[in-house]
Structures are given as C-alpha cells and as structure tokens.
N, C-alpha and C positions, 0 to 999 in steps of 0.2 A: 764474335767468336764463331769461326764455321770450319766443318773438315770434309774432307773429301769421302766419307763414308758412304756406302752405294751396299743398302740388304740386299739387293739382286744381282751384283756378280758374278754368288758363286751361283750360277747356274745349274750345276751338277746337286745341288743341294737345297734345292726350292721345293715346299715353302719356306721363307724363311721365319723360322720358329723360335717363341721369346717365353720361355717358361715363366710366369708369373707367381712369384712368391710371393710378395706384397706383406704382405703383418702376418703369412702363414707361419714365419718364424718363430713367432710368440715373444719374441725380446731375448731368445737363447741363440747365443754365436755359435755355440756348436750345434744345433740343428737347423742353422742357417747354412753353414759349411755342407750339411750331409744334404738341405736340399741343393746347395749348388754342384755338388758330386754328383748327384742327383741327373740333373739337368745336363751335366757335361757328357756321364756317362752314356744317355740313350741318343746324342746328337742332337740339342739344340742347341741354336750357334748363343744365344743371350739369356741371361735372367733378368728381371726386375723387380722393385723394389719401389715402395709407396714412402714418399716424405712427406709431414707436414710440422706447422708450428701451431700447434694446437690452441695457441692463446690466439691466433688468428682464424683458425679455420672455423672455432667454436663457441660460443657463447660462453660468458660468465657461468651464468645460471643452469646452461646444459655440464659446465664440467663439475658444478658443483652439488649438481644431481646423483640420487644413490643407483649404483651400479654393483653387482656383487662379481668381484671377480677373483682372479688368482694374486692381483697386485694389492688390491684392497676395496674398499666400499665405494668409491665413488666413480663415475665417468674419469673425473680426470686420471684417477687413479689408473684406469685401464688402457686411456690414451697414450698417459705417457707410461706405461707398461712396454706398451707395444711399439715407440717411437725408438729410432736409432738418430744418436749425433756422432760427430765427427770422430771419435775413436773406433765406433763400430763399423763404422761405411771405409774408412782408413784399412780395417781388416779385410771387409770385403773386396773393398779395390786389389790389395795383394793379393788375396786368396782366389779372383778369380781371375789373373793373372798367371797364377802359379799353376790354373789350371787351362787354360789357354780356353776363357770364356769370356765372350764382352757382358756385359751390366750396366743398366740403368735404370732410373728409379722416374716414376710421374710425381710431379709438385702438385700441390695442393693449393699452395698460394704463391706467391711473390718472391717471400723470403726464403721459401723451400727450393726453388725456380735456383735464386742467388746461391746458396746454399752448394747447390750441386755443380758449379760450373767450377769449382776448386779440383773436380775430378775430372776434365777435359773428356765430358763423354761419349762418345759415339752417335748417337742418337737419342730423340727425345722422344717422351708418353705423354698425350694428353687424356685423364682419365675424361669416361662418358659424363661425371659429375660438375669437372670440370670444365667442359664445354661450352658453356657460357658466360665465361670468365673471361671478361674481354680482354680485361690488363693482363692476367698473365697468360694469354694465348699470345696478346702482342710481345710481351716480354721472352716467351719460350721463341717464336717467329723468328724474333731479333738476333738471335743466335746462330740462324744460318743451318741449323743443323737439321738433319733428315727426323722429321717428327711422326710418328705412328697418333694418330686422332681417334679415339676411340666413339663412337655414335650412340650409346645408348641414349633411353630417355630423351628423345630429340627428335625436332620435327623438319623440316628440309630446310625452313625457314633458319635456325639453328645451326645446319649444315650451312647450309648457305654463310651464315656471317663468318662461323669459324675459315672458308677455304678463301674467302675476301680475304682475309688476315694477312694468311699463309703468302696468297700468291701476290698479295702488294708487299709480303715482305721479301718477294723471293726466295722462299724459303722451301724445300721438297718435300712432301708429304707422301704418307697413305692413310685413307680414309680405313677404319674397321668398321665394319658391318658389327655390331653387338647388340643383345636382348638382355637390361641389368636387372634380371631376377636371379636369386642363388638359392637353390639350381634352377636352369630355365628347364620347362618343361622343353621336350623336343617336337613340338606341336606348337609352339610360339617360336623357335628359331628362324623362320621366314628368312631360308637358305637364299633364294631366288631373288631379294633385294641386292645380292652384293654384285651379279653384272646388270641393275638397273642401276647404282650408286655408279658404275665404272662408265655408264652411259653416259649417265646426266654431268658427273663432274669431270669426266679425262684427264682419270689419275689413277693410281694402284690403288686394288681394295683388297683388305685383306680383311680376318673374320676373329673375334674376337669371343669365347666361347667358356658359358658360365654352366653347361648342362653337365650332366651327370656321367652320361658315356662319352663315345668317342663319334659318331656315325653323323652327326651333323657336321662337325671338322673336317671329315674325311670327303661329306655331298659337299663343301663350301669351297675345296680348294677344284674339283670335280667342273664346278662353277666360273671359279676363274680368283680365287683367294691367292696371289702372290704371300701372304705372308701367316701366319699363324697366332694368337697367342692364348694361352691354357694356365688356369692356375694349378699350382702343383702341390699335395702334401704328401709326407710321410705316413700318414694317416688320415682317413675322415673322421675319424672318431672324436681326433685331439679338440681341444678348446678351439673357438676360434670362428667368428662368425662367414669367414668364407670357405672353413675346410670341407664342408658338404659340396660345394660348387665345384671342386677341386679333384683332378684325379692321381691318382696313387702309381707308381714307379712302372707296374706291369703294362697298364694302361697307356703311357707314356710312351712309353716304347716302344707300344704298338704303334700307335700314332704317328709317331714321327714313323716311323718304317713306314706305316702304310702308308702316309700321306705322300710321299718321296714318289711313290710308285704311280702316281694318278695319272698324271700327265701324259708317261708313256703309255697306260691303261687305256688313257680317251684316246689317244692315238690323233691324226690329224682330219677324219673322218671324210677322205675321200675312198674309193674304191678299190683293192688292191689284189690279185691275185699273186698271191708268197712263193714264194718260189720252194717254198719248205710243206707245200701244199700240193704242191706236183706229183712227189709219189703217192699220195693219199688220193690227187682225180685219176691219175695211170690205175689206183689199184680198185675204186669204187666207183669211178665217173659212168656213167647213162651212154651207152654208144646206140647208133641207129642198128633197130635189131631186137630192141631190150637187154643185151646182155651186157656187162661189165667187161672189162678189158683181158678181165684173170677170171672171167667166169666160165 
C-alpha cells in the first residue's frame, strides 16, 4: 500500500505541523472532536493519534497491577480507558474529513500497524519507544507511505538500524529530533542535533517537542525542522500523563503563526542593500564633510 503523499508541497505553509493528541482525549469523542477543532482552527495541516493492543504491548502482570484511575482500579483498567477501536477512529476519520484535516495515529505493535491500514492513511508515526521495533518498523516500511520516525531515547546506533529499514524498503521518511521527558526541561532540548541529524542521514529532520513553552520549536525550525509536532490539550490541568507536556489552544496558535514566519525571518543570509532602505541612507547616510544629506 503506498500514496503519493508529499508534507512539503505546500510550501507556503512549512513547517509542516502534526498536532499530537495521542490518549490527550481521555476515551471522550467529544473532547477529541474539540481537540481536533482545535488543531484545524490555528492551521495545522494533521493530528495524531496513538493505537495499541494492549494484550500485546503489555504484560499480564503489569495490566493486572493496581492503578487508581477514572476507569477503575487497575492498569488495564486505564489502558483500555484510554484505547479507541474501530467505531471511534470510524468518527474520527469522518470528523476530520468534515473538517478538512488529515489524521494518523503511530502503532504500537503489529496488529495496531494492521489495524490502521483499513483507513488508507496518509502517512505514518513511528513513536521514539518504538524505535526499536524491528518488525513493525519493517511492517510500517512495507507500506510505502511517507513515515515521520520519532528519535527519542536512542542512540545513532538505533538510528542507524531504524533508516536501514526505511531505505531498503524504499520507503520516504523524516527523521525527528526528540528529548522523551514530559515536560523536557528547555536545557535538554539540544536544538543543534537536528542539522547534525540532516548531515549524517540526508533526509528531512524535523523536531518533535515535549517541553512546556513554545521557544525551542520556534529555535528548531530556525535550524532547519521541515516539519513540527506538539502535543495538544484543552487543558494541562486535565487527567492524563502527557497533558503537562502539552500545550493549550493560545500557545498553539502562536506557534504555528510564528513558526510559519522563520524562514522568511532568517532570510537567505547574503548581503543586501533594500531598496526600501534608500530613503532612510538619502535621509541619515555619513557623506564626506560629516554632515547627512538633509542636514
């Protein structure tokens, strides 16, 4: 299965940004709708979405461990709280259709990988945890489709096998730059790995960003981040172990607005005399003499 899908097209609208909702939903359709409103509204072109099959992704023993939650007492309790099957991702696929947003979701395992190809989707997520998952890196690969590889937790060595994968499957990638603490402090962001990534592998790097504000996203695309992605909540307050990493609708907006703006910001860094600068040296320019033009 593979589609012609290409995040850098639209040029006019780089970086190209993937609001990440992930389990920020809590298992509620209607606050998954308002984040995806959410998302459409401040201009990002995709959201995502985290699947797993939790009898695989977790131990007996860890689901049947006590966990105190909104669902009830135990880990599994709160896994599958927070998992969506095919009647909820069926809304979502409409719902952000209806709002003219793409969506995808990173597997977990295998069967989550399978799972998701019933939604012919645009592109694929490999989480950072994921990363070492040889089979279904080979499994997502096989699909052809343009895969965003998240890098946390990982060492080149790691990179290294996941881009083998990739590029014996022919398959198009971007590497992200990510630090998986929630929130990362902004003193462990290590902005300046992402055009040593763009060196060593000769491929898109984009930056993937668990910290608290906005100002490391903003230095990453600054850098050379083609692409974006940020988790999103309605709240940090809500339940939810990555709503603190996550930032809230104002922030968002900022974001993408600002980041949109860098590019032209850095400018092409040769030397230019503006011509919109001309009356400004006619009215203060140093002439032989010491005096100014109009002095």
């Amino acid at each position: 299965m593979t589609t012609n899908f290409n995040p850098y097209q639209d040029t006019l609208n780089m970086p190209f940004f993937i609001a990440e909702i992930g389990i920020n939903h809590n298992g509620d359709m209607d606050l998954t709708k308002k984040l995806i409103d959410m998302a459409a509204e401040t201009g990002c072109q995709a959201v995502k979405f985290q699947k797993r099959d939790i009898d695989v992704v977790y131990t007996q023993e860890y689901l049947d461990s006590a966990r105190q939650s909104p669902w009830g007492t135990t880990q599994r309790d709160q896994k599958a709280g927070l998992e969506f099957g095919k009647e909820e991702y069926d809304q979502i696929d409409a719902y952000c259709k209806q709002k003219g947003i793409l969506w995808s979701a990173s597997a977990w395992d295998v069967n989550s990988q399978k799972f998701l190809r019933q939604y012919d989707l645009p592109f694929n997520k490999v989480a950072s945890a994921m990363l070492t998952h040889s089979e279904l890196l080979r499994e997502i690969a096989s699909e052809g489709k343009h895969t965003f590889i998240s890098t946390g937790m990982s060492t080149f060595e790691d990179i290294d096998n996941a881009v083998e994968i990739f590029r014996s499957a022919n398959c198009p990638f971007t590497l992200f730059h990510c630090v998986s603490t929630y929130p990362c402090k902004d003193d462990d962001c290590n902005i300046n790995l992402i055009p040593a990534l763009k060196s060593k592998y000769g491929c898109h790097v984009g930056y993937s960003g668990h910290e608290e504000g906005i100002l490391p996203s903003i230095l990453a695309v600054s850098v050379g981040a083609i692409a974006l992605e940020r988790h999103i909540t309605l709240d940090r307050s809500m339940y939810g172990s990555d709503q603190s990493a996550s930032i809230e609708k104002p922030e968002l907006e900022r974001l993408v607005k600002e980041s949109r703006k860098v590019t032209n910001t850095m400018g092409t860094g040769q030397k230019m005399f503006l011509q919109h600068e001309v009356p400004v040296a006619n009215k203060l320019r140093y002439f032989e003499g010491g005096k100014s033009a109009n002095a």
